[in-house]
C-alpha positions as CSV (number, residue, x, y, z in Angstrom):
1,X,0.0,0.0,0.0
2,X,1.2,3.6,-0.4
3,X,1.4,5.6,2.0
4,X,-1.1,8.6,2.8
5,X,1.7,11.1,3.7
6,X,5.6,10.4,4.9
7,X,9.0,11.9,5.0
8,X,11.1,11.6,2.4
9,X,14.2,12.8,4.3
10,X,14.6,8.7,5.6
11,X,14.7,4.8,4.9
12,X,15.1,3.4,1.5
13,X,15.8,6.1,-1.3
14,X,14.8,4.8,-4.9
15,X,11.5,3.2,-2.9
16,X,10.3,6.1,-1.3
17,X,10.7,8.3,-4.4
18,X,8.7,5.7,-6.8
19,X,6.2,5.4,-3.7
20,X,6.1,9.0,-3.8
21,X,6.1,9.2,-7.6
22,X,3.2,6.7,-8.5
23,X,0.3,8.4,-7.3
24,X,1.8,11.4,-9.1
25,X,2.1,9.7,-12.7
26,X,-1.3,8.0,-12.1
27,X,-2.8,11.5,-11.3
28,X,-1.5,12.7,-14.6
29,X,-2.1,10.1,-16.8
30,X,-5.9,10.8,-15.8
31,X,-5.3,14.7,-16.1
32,X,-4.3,13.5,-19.8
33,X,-7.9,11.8,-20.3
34,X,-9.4,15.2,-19.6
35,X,-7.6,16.6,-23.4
36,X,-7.6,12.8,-24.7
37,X,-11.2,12.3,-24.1
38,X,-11.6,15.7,-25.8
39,X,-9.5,14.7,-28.4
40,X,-11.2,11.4,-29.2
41,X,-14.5,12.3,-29.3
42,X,-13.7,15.4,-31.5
43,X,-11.6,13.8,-33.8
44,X,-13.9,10.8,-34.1
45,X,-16.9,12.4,-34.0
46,X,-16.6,15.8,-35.4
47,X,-14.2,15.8,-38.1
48,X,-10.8,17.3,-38.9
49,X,-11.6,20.7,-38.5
50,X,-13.3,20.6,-34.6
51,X,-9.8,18.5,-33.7
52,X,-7.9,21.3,-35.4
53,X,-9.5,24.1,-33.4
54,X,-9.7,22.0,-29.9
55,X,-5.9,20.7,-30.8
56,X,-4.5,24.1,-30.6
57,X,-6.9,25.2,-28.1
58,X,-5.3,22.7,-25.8
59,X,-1.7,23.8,-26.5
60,X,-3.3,28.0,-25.6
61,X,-4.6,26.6,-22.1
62,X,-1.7,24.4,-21.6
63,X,0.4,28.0,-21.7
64,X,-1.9,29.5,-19.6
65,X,-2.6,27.0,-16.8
66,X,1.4,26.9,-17.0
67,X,1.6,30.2,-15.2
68,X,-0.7,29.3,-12.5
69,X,1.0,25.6,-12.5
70,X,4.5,27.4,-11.9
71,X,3.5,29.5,-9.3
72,X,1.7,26.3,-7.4
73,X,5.1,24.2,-7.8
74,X,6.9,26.9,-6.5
75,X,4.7,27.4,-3.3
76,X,5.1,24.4,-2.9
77,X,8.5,23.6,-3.0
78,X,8.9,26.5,-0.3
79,X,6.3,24.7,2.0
80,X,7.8,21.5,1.5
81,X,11.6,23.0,2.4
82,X,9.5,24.6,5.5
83,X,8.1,21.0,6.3
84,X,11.1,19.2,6.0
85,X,12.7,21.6,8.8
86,X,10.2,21.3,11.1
87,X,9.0,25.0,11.1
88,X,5.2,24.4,11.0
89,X,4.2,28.2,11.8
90,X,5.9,29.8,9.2
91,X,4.9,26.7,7.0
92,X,1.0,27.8,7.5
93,X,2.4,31.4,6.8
94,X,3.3,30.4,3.9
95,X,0.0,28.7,2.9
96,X,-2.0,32.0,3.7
97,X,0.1,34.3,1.7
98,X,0.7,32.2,-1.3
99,X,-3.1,31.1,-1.8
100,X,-3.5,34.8,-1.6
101,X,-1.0,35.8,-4.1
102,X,-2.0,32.7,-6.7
103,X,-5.3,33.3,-6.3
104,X,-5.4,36.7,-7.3
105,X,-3.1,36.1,-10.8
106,X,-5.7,33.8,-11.5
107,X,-8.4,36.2,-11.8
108,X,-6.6,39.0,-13.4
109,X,-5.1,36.1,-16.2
110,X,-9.1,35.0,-16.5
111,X,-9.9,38.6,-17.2
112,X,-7.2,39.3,-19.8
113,X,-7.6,36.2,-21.7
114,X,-11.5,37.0,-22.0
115,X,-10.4,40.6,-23.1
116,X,-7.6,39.5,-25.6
117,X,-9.7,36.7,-27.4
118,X,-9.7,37.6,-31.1
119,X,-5.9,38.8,-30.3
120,X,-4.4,35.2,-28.9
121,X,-6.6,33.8,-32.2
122,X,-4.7,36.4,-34.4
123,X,-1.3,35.5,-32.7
124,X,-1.4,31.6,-33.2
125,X,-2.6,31.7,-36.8
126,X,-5.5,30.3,-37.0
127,X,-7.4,29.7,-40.5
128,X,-10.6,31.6,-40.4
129,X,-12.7,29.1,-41.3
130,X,-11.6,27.5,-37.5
131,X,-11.8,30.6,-35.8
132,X,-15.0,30.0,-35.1
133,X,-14.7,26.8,-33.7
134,X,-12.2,27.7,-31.7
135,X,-14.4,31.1,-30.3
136,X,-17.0,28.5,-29.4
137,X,-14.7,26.2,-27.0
138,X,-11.8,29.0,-25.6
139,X,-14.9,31.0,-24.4
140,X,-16.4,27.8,-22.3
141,X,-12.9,26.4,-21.6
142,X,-11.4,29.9,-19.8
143,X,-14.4,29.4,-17.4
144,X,-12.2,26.0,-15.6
145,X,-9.0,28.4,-14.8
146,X,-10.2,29.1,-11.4
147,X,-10.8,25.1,-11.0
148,X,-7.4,24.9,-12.2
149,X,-6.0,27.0,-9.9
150,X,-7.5,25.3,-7.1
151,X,-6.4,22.0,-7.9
152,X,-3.2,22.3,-8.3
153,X,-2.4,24.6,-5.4
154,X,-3.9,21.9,-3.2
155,X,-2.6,19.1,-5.1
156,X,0.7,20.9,-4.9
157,X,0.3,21.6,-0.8
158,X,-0.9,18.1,-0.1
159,X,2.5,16.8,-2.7
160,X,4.8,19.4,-0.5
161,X,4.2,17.1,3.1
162,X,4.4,13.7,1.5
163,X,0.6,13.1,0.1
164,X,0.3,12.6,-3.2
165,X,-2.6,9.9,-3.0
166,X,-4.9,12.4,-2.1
167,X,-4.8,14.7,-5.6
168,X,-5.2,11.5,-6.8
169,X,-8.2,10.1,-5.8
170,X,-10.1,13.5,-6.5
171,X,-8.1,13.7,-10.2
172,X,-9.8,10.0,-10.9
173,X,-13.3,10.9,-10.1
174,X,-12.5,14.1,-12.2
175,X,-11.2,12.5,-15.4
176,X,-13.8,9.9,-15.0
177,X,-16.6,12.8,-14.9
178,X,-14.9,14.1,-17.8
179,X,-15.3,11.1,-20.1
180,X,-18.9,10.3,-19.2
181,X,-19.9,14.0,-19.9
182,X,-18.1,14.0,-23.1
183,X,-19.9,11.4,-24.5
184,X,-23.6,12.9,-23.5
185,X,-22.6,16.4,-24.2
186,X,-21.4,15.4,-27.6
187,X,-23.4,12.6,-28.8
188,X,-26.3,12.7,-26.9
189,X,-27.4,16.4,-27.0
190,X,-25.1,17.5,-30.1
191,X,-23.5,20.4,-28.6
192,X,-20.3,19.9,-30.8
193,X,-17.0,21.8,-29.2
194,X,-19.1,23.6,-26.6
195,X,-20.2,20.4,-25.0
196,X,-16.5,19.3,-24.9
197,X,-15.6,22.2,-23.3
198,X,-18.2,22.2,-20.9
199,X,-17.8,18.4,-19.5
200,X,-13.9,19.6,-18.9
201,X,-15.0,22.5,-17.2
202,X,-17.4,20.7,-15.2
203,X,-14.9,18.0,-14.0
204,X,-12.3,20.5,-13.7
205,X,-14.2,22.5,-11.0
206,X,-15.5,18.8,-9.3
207,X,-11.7,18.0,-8.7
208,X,-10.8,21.9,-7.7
209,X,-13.4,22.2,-4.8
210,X,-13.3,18.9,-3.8
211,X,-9.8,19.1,-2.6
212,X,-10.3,22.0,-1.4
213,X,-13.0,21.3,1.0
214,X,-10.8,18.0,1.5
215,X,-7.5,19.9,2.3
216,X,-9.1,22.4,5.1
217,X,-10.8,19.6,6.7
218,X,-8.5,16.5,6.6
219,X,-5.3,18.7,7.2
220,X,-5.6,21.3,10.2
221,X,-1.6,21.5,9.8
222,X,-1.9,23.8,6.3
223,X,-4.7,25.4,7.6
224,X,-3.5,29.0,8.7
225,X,-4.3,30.4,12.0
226,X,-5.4,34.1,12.7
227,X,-1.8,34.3,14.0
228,X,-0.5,33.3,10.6
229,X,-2.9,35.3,8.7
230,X,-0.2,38.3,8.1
231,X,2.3,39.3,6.0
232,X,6.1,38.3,6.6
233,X,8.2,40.4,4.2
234,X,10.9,37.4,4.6
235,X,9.3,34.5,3.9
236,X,6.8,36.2,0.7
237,X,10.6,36.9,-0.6
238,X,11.5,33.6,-0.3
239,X,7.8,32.6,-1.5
240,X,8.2,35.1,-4.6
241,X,11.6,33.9,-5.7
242,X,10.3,30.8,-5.9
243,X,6.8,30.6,-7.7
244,X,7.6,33.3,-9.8
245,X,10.6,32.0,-11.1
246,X,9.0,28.4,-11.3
247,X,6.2,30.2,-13.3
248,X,8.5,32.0,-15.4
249,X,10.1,28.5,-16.6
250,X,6.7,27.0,-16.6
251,X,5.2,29.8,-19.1
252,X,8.2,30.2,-21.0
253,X,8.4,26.5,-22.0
254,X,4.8,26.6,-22.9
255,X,5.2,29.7,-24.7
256,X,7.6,28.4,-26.6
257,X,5.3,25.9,-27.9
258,X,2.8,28.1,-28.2
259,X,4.5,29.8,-30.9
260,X,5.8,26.7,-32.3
261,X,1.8,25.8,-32.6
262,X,1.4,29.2,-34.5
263,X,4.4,27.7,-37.0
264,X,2.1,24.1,-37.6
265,X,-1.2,26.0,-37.6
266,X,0.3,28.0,-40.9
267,X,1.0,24.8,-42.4
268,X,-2.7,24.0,-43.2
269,X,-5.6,21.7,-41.3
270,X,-3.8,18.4,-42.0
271,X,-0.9,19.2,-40.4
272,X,-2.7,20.7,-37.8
273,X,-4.9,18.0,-36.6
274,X,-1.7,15.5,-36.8
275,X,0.0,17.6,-34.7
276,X,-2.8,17.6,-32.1
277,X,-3.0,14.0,-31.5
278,X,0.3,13.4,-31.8
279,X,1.2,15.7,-29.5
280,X,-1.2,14.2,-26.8
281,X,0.6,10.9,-27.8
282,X,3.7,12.4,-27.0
283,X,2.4,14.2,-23.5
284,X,1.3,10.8,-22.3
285,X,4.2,8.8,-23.2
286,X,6.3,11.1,-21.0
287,X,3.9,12.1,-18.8
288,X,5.3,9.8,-16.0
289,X,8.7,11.1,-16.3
290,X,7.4,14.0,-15.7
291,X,6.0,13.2,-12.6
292,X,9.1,11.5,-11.5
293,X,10.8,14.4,-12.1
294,X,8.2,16.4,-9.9
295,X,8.9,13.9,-7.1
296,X,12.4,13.6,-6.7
297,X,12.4,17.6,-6.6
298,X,10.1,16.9,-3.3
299,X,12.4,14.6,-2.6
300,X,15.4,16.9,-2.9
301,X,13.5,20.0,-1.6
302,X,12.8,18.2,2.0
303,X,16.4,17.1,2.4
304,X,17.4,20.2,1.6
305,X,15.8,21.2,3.9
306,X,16.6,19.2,6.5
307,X,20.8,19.6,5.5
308,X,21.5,16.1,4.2
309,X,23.5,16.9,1.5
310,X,25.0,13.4,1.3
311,X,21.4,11.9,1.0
312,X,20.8,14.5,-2.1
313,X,23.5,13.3,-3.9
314,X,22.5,9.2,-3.5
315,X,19.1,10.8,-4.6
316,X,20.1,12.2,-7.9
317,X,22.3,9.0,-9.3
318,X,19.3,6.3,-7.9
319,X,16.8,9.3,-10.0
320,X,19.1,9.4,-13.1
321,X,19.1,5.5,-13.5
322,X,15.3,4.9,-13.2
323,X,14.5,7.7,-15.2
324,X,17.0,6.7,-18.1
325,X,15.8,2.8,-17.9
326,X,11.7,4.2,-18.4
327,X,12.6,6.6,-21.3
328,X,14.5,4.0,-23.4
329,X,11.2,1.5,-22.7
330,X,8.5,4.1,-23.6
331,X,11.0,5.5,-26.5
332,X,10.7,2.0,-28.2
333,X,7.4,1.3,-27.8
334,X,6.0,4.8,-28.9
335,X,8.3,4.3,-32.3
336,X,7.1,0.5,-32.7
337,X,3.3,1.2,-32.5
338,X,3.3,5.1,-34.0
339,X,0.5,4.1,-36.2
340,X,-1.9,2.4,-34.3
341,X,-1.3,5.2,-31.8
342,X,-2.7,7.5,-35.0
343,X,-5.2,5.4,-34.8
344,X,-7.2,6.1,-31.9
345,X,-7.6,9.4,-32.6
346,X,-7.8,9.5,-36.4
347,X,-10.1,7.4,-38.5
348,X,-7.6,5.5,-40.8
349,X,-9.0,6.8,-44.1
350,X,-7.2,10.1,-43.0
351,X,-4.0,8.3,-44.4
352,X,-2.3,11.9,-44.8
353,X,-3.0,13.1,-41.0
354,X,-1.8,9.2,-40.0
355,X,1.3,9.6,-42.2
356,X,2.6,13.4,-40.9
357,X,1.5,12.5,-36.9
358,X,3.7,9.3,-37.1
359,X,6.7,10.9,-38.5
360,X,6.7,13.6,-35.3
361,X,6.1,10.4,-32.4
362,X,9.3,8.5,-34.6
363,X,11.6,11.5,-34.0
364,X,10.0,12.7,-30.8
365,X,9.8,9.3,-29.5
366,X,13.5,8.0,-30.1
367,X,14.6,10.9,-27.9
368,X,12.9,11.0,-25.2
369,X,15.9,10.1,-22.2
370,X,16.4,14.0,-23.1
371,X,13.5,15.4,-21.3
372,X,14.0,12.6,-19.1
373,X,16.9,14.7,-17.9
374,X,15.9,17.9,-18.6
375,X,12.4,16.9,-16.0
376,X,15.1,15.7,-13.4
377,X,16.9,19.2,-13.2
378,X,14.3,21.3,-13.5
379,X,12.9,19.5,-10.0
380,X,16.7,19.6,-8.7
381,X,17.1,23.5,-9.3
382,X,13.9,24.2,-7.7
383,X,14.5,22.2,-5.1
384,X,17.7,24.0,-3.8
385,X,16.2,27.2,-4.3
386,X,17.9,28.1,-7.4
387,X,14.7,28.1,-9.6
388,X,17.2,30.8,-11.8
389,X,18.9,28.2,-13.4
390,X,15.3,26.1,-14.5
391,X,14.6,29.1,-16.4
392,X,18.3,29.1,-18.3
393,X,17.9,25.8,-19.2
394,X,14.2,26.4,-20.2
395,X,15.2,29.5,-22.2
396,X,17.8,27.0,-24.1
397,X,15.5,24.4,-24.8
398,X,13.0,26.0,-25.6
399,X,14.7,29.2,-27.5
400,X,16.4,26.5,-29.9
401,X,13.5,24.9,-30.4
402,X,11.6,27.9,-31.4
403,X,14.7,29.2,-33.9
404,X,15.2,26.3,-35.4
405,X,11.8,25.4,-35.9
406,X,11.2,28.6,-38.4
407,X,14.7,28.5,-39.6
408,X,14.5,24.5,-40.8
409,X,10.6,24.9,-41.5
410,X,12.1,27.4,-44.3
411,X,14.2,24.9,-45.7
412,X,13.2,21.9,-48.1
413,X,12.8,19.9,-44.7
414,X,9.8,21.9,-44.1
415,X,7.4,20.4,-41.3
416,X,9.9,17.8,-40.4
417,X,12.5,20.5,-39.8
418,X,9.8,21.9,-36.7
419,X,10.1,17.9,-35.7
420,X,13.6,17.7,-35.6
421,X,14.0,20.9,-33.9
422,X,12.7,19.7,-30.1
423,X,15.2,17.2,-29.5
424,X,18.1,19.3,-30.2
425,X,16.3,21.8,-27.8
426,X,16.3,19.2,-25.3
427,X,19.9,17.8,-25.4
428,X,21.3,21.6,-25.4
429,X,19.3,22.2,-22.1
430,X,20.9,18.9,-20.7
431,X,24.3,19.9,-21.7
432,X,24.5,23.1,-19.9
433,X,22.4,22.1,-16.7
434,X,24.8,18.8,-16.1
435,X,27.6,20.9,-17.3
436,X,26.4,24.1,-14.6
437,X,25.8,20.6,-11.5
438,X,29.4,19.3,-12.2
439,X,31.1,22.6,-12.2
440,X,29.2,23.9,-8.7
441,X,30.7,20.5,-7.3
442,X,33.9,20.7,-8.3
């Protein structure tokens, strides 16, 4: 059985991490059904054009939620350094003023994304005959980033002291919610995009609340005290230095592909709607990794705080070996089965859209110990409170990534040029953030 909540900061390393990580990678496989489900159903049942629109919706909110998601990690992180030292007052300090802070972000980004619709439509590209679509879902869909918020602060408070089966239990019920609605929204009352949009915004606020509610009940050590309900100059410093630079590498990494999604959308609907379920392929082939990633920075972040240096360091090589070994399994299987993959979001008279998606998962796929890597020290840097160096290695991914894309896109290579572009993003970022670790311990 897993565990409920423990320390990571004793007993048996690579155990407690996966212990730790499981719950995590189940959680996000599930968050993946929200945009699969979508994705599915859309692409199944509505035709090209509806999974074009609600393919590179999903890429806009993925930048979006981003910010919020980086700020959440980052409040986290502090919480969890504050847990692992044993300073439980200015741990529930630190809950009050960061809900605070997030929470008010998240309405002023709901506002401006309302405001700057037909602008962000403008900026990624999109064909006019799927601007319309795409005005239909992105006007239900920005309605869930308040549910977002709230889930993954809590998620991410509950994560911070050791619980990460909690986030999941109210993520399954969530993504389960989601499928069910997507079916009766879409095929049994025929509300097209809008009713995919509305069953993920439905779910989304199910899973927000309910840990909520959960969190303040279950957990009177987050909950903050009148006492704690003031504002410590100190500790919001160390609080700001470390969500806003967590949301700065968050945002610029989805930003990135944002623009990248602005670069496919150009090259027509078929590419477009290859490139949105491939890249949800992709996202859940490495989703785990992710989350592994996200769990040995917990790891790191409460033995950090608790000065084991030495237990870091056993940390990081017992990391590096599991995540290699799982990137080199997945990496094989995505590239064996690329096609049938294709298939279950494409009907397999689309031969073209089959074709162009399985080409991206062959050179995405074959590369994937790179942001194996890259995951692993992002969580490291944030966990030692130098969340500076996530966004250098972010800004090197993800900057060569973007050049190259419209520089080899130019080129007779054309769409495979924006293909080949991401792993060379990824093994630069590696390079230097290794390169930056060995020289620090030197």
């Amino acid at each position: 059985m897993i565990p409920m909540q423990h320390s990571l900061t004793q007993g048996p390393i690579t155990k407690n991490i996966l212990l730790f990580a499981l719950p995590l990678m189940f959680g996000n496989l599930l968050q993946q059904m929200y945009n699969i489900a979508d994705t599915w159903v859309v692409g199944r049942f509505l035709g090209a054009d509806a999974l074009a629109a609600v393919g590179s919706s999903y890429t806009l909110m993925t930048f979006l939620t981003s910010i919020l998601l980086g700020l959440c990690m980052g409040s986290g992180a502090a919480v969890s350094m504050q847990y692992g030292s044993g300073e439980t007052e200015k741990m529930r300090q630190s809950v009050f003023q960061s809900f605070l802070l997030i929470a008010g972000i998240a309405l002023m980004l709901n506002l401006l994304v309302y405001l700057g619709l037909n602008g962000i439509l403008w900026v990624l590209r999109v064909p006019a005959e799927l601007c319309p679509l795409m005005k239909d879902y992105l006007f239900i869909v920005f309605l869930g980033i308040a549910a977002t918020f709230l889930y993954n602060y809590f998620a991410n408070l509950l994560r911070a002291i050791g619980n990460s089966v909690v986030p999941l239990a109210f993520l399954a019920v969530s993504a389960i919610l989601n499928v069910i609605l997507d079916l009766v929204c879409v095929l049994v009352l025929d509300w097209g995009v809008k009713g995919a949009a509305v069953a993920t915004v439905f779910s989304q606020y199910v899973s927000g609340v309910g840990i909520g509610l959960y969190t303040l009940k279950k957990f009177p050590q987050l909950c903050p005290k009148r006492t704690d309900c003031r504002w410590d100059r100190k500790n919001l410093a160390n609080i700001l230095n470390l969500s806003v630079m967590t949301s700065v590498q968050q945002s610029i990494m989805n930003f990135g592909i944002l623009m990248v999604q602005g670069l496919v959308n150009s090259f027509g609907t078929v590419i477009m709607a290859a490139f949105a379920a491939a890249v949800k392929i992709d996202s859940f082939a490495y989703m785990p990794v992710q989350d592994f990633g996200n769990a040995f920075s917990t790891y790191v972040a409460q033995n950090y705080g608790a000065n084991q240096p030495d237990r870091i360091k056993k940390g990081i090589r017992s990391a590096g070996l599991t995540s290699a070994v799982f990137c080199i399994v997945i990496s094989v299987l995505v590239c064996a089965f690329a096609a049938p993959l294709m298939g279950i979001f494409i009907d397999p008279a689309q031969t073209e859209i089959i074709a162009a998606g399985v080409q991206y998962l062959r050179i995405e796929g074959a590369c994937y110990i790179g942001i194996g890597v890259l995951f692993l020290l992002y969580g490291y840097y944030r966990a030692v409170n130098q969340p500076g160096m996530s966004v250098i290695l972010t800004i090197a991914s993800l900057g060569t990534r973007v050049a190259l894309a419209y520089l080899l896109s130019a080129t007779p290579l054309g769409v495979t040029g924006i293909w080949l572009s991401v792993p060379i993003g990824w093994a630069l970022a590696d390079a230097i953030g290794i390169g930056y670790y060995l020289k620090k311990r030197a």
